[in-house]
VOKEVEX-638919 format. One line per field, with one value per residue (C-alpha): residue in three letters; x, y, z. Coordinates in steps of 0.05 Angstrom, whole numbers, plus 32768, in hexadecimal, padded with zeros to 4 digits. Example, Ala and Ser with C-alpha at 12.3 -4.5 7.8 and 13.67 -1.06 7.14 Angstrom:
<atoms>
residu	c(ALA | SER)
u	c(80F6 | 8111)
v	c(7FA6 | 7FEB)
w	c(809C | 808F)
</atoms>
This chain:
<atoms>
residu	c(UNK | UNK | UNK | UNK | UNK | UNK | UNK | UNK | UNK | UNK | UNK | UNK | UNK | UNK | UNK | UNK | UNK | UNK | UNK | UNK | UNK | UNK | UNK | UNK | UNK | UNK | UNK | UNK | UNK | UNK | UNK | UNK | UNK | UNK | UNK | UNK | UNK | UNK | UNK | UNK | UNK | UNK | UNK | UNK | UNK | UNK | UNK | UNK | UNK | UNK | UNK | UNK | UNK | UNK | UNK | UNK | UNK | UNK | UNK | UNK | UNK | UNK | UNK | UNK | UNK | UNK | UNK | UNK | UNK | UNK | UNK | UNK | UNK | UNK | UNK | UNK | UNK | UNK | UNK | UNK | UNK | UNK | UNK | UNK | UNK | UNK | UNK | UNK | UNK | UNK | UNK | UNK | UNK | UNK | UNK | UNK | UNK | UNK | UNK | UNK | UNK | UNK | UNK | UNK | UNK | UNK | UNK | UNK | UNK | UNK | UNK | UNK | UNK | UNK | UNK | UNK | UNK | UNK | UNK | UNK | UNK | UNK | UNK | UNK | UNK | UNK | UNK | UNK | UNK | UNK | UNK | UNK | UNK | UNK | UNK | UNK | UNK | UNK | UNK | UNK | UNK | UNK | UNK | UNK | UNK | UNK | UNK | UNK | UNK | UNK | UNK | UNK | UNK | UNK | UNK | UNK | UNK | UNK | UNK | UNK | UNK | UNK | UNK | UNK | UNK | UNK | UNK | UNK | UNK | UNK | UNK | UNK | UNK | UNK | UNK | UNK | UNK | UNK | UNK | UNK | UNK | UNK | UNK | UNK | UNK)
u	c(8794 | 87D4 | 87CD | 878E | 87A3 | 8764 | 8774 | 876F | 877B | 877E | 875D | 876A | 874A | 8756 | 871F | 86E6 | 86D8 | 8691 | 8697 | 8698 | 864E | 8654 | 866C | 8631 | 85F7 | 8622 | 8647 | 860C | 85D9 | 8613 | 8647 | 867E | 8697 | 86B7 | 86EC | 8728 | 8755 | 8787 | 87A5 | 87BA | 87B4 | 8789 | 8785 | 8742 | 8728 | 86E5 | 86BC | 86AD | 8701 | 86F9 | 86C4 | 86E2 | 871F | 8701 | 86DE | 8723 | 873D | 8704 | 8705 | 8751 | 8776 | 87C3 | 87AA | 879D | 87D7 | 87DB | 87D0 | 87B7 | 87AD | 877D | 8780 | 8763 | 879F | 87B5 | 87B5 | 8790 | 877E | 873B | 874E | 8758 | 871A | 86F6 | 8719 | 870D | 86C7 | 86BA | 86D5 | 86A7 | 8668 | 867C | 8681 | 86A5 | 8699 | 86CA | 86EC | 86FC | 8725 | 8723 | 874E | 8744 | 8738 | 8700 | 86DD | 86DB | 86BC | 8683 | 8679 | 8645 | 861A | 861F | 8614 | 85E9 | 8624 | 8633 | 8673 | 8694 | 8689 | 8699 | 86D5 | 86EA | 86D1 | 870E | 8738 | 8736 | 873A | 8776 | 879A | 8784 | 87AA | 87DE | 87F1 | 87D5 | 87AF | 87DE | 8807 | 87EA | 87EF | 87E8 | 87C2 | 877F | 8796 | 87CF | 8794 | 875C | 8785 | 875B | 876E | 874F | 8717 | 8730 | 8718 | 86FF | 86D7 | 86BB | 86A3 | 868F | 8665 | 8652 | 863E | 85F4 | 8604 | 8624 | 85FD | 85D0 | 8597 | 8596 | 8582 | 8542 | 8522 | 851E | 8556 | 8527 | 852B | 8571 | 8595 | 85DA | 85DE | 862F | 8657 | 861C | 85E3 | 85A5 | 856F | 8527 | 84EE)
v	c(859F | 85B7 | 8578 | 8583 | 85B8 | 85DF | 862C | 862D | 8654 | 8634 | 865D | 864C | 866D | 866B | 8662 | 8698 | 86CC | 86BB | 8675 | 86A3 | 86A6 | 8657 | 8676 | 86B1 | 868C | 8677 | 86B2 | 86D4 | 86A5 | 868B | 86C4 | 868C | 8667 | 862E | 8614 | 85DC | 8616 | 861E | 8663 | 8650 | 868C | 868C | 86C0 | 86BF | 86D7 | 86F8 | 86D1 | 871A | 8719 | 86CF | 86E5 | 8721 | 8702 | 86C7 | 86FD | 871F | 86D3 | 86C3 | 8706 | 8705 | 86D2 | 86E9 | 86BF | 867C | 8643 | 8665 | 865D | 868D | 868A | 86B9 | 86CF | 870D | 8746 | 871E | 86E0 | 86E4 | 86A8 | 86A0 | 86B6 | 86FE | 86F3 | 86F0 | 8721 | 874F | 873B | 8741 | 8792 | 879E | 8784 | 87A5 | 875D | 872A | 86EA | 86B6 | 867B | 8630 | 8607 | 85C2 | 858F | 8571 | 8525 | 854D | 856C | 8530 | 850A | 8549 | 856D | 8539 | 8540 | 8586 | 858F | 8557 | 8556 | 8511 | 84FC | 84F7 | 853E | 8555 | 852B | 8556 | 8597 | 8581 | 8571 | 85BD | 85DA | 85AC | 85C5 | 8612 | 8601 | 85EA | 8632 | 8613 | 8656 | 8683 | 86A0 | 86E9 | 86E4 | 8725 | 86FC | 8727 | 8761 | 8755 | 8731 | 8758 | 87A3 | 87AF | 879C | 8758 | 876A | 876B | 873D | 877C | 8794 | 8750 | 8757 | 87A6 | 8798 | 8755 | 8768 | 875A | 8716 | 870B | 873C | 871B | 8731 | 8704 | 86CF | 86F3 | 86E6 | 86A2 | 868C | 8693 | 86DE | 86E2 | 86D3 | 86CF | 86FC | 8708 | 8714 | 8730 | 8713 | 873B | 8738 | 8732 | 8735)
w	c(862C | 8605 | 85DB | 85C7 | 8599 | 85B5 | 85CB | 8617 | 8659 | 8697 | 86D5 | 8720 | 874F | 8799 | 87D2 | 87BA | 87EB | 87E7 | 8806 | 883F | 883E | 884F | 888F | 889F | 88BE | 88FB | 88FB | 8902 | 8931 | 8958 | 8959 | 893F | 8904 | 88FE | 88CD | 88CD | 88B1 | 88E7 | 88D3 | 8893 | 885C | 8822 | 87E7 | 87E2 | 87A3 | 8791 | 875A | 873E | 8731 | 870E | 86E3 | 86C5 | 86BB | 8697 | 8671 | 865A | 864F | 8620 | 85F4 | 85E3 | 85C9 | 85E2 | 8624 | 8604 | 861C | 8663 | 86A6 | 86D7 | 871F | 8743 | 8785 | 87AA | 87BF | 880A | 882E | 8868 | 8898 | 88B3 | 88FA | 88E0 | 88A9 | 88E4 | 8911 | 88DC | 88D4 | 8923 | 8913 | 88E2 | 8906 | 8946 | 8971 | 897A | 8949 | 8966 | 8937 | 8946 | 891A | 8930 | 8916 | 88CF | 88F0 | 891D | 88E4 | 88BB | 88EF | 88FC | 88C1 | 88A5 | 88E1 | 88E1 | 8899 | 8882 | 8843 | 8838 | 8851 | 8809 | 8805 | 8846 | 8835 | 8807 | 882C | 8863 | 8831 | 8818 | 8852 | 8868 | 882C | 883F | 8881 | 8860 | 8836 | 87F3 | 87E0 | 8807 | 87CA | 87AE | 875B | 873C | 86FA | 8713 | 86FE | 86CC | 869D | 86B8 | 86C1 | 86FC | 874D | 8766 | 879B | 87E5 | 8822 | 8840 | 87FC | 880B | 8851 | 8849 | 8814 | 882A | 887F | 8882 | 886D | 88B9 | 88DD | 8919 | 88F4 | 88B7 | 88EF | 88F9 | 88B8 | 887E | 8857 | 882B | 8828 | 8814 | 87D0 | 87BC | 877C | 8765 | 879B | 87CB | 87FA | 87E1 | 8814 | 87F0 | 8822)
</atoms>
């Protein structure tokens, strides 16, 4: 990119709070969700945080040549996403993480992804186990000058998305729009 001679910033976002979602319709139907995460620690970032800063990156030029990586405030693994989940909703949603060979071998029949993709779905999470999106970078709010969203903003404003209920009507009822799960019918 540098050798291009082309004015450039380089954004890296972490694992976006709103693959969470991913997560809702068996947290919801089934009461558990399931992840080859171990209790390795992400800084999951909200895409509402990587749009604004993109935003600030685009309208000023004192960015161009550098690098920022964006992360929400904390790590947190998915054992306490979903401890703190089970809180909010009032009952217990428990969480599996089966090893990475396991989900390789299941997660096409589960899914119906291909198995290049689901591949690549285990090699992500492998890497989450691993504490490669556990550092906090304060690049949010340094280019941005406002706080990165929290994991709990996330799940307040986010609940109905895991609540039993959603179960009860069509898929077809819900859209993601931003960073929420906007029911339509």
């Amino acid at each position: 990119m540098a050798q291009s001679g082309l004015p450039f910033t380089i954004l890296r976002p972490t694992f976006f709070q709103q693959s969470l979602l991913l997560f809702a319709q068996d947290a919801a139907k089934k009461r558990k969700s399931t992840a080859a995460v171990g209790q390795g620690k992400v800084a999951m970032v909200s895409v509402e945080d990587v749009a604004d800063t993109a935003a600030a990156v685009l309208t000023n030029e004192a960015h161009f040549g550098k690098t920022y990586t964006l992360t929400g405030p904390s790590a947190h693994s998915f054992d306490d996403v979903i401890g703190r989940l089970s809180e909010h909703l009032g009952q217990k949603v428990g969480y599996t993480s089966p090893p990475a060979f396991a989900a390789r071998l299941v997660l096409p029949f589960v899914t119906g992804m291909p198995r290049w993709k689901s591949n690549l779905v285990v090699d992500l999470l492998s890497a989450l186990r691993a504490g490669a999106q556990q550092h906090v970078s304060a690049d949010v709010e340094m280019v941005t000058g406002n706080a990165p969203k929290s994991l709990e903003m996330f799940l307040t404003s986010n609940l109905d998305a895991f609540s039993p209920w959603l179960t009860m009507h069509c898929r077809a009822c819900f859209e993601i729009r931003g960073a929420h799960m906007i029911r339509r019918c």
